[in-house]
C-alpha positions as CSV (number, residue, x, y, z in Angstrom):
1,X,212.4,221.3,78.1
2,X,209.7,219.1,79.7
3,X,209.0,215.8,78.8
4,X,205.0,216.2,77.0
5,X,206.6,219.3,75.2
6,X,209.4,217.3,73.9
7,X,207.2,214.5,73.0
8,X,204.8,216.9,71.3
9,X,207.5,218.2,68.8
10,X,208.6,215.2,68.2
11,X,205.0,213.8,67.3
12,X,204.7,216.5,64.8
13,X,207.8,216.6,63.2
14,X,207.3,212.6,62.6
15,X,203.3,213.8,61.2
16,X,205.0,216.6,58.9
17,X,207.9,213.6,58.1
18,X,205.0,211.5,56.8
19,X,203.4,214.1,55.2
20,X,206.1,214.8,52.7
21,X,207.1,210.9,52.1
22,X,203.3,210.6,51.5
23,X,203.4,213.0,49.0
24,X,206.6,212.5,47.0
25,X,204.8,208.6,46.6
26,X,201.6,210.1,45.5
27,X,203.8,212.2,42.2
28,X,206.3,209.2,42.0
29,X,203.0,206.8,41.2
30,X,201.0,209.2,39.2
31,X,204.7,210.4,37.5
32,X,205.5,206.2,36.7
33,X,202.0,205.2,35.7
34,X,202.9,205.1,32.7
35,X,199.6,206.5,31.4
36,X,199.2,210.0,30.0
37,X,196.8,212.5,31.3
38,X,193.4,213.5,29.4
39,X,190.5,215.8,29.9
40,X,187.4,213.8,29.9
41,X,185.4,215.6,27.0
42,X,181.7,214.7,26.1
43,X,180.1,214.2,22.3
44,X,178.4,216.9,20.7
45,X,179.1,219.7,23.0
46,X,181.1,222.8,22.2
47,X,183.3,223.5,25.6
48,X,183.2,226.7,27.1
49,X,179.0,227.3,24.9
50,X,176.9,229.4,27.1
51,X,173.3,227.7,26.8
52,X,169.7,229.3,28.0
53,X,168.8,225.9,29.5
54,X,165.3,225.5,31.4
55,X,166.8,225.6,34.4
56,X,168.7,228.9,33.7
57,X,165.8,230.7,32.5
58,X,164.0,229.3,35.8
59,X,166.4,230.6,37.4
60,X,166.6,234.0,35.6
61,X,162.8,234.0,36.4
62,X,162.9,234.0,40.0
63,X,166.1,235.8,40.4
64,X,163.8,238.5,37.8
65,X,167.0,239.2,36.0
């Protein structure tokens, strides 16, 4: 096996390494935060409520739907 080939798997498996430590510490410090998880939700608005706004019936106007 040459050399730069050699040297090229080994680059990649030390990127792919990295890769996997980075992500085990990304879900170890969201996992020991301590802090639970929560939707942001705004005041006043039903979720999911299908609205006519302006804009959609703008849009509805030059789409002519």
């Amino acid at each position: 096996m040459p050399k730069a080939e050699k040297s090229e798997k080994l680059d990649r498996r030390n990127f792919l390494k990295g890769a996997g430590v980075a992500g085990v510490a990304g879900v170890a410090t969201v996992a020991l935060s301590g802090k639970k998880a929560e939707a942001a939700v705004t005041e006043g608005r039903q979720s999911g409520a299908y609205r006519e706004t302006e804009h959609v019936m703008k849009y509805y106007e030059l789409s002519r739907f």
